[in-house]
C-alpha positions in Angstrom: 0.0 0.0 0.0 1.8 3.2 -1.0 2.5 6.2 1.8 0.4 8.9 2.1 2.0 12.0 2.4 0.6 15.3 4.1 -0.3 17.5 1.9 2.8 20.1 2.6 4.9 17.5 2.2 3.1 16.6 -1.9 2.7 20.2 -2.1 6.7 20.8 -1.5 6.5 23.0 1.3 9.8 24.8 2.2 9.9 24.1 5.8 10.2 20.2 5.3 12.8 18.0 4.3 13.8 16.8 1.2 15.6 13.6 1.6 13.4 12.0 4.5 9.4 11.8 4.5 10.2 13.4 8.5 9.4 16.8 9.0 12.1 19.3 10.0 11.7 21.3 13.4 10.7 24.1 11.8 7.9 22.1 9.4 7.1 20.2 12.9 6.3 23.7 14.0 4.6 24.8 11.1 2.1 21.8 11.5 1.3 21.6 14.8 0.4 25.6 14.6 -1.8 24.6 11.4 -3.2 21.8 13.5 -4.1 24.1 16.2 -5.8 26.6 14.0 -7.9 23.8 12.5 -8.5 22.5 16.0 -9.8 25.4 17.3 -11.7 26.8 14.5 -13.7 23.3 14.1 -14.5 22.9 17.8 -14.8 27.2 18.5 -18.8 26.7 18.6 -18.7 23.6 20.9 -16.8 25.5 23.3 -19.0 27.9 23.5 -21.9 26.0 24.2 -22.6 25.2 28.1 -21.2 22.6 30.1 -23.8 19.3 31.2 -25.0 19.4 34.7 -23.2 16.3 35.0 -20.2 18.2 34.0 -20.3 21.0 36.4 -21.1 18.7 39.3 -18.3 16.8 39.1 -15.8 19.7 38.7 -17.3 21.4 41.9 -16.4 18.1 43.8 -12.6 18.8 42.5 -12.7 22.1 43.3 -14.4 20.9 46.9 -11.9 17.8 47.3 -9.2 20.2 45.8 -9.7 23.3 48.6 -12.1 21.9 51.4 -11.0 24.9 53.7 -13.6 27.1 51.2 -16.5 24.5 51.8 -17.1 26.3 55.0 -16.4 23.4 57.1 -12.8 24.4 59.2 
């Protein structure tokens, strides 16, 4: 089954190598950065949306577990 490339390495990006299929540091960079972009701009609206009751319970028993001198109860 043949290799499949990323697209910046079929589309000869400058940042990557050219005797290895491995990305250089600085093509590394430049795709974890695009990565991040495309992360966040695909998952932007779900992070906007509220968190389940579920959710929010269980992070206030962290936080409760976490500092129990704020619960009120010295």
């Amino acid at each position: 089954m043949p290799k499949r490339l990323h697209p910046y390495v079929a589309g000869g990006h400058r940042s990557w190598s050219v005797s290895s299929n491995s990305p250089t540091a600085s093509g590394q960079s430049d795709l974890l950065k695009d990565l991040g972009r495309q992360l966040q701009q695909n998952y932007q609206n779900l992070l906007k949306e509220p968190a389940p009751d579920s959710i929010k319970q269980l992070l206030e028993r962290l936080e409760r577990t976490r500092h129990p001198e704020e619960d009120g109860n010295l």
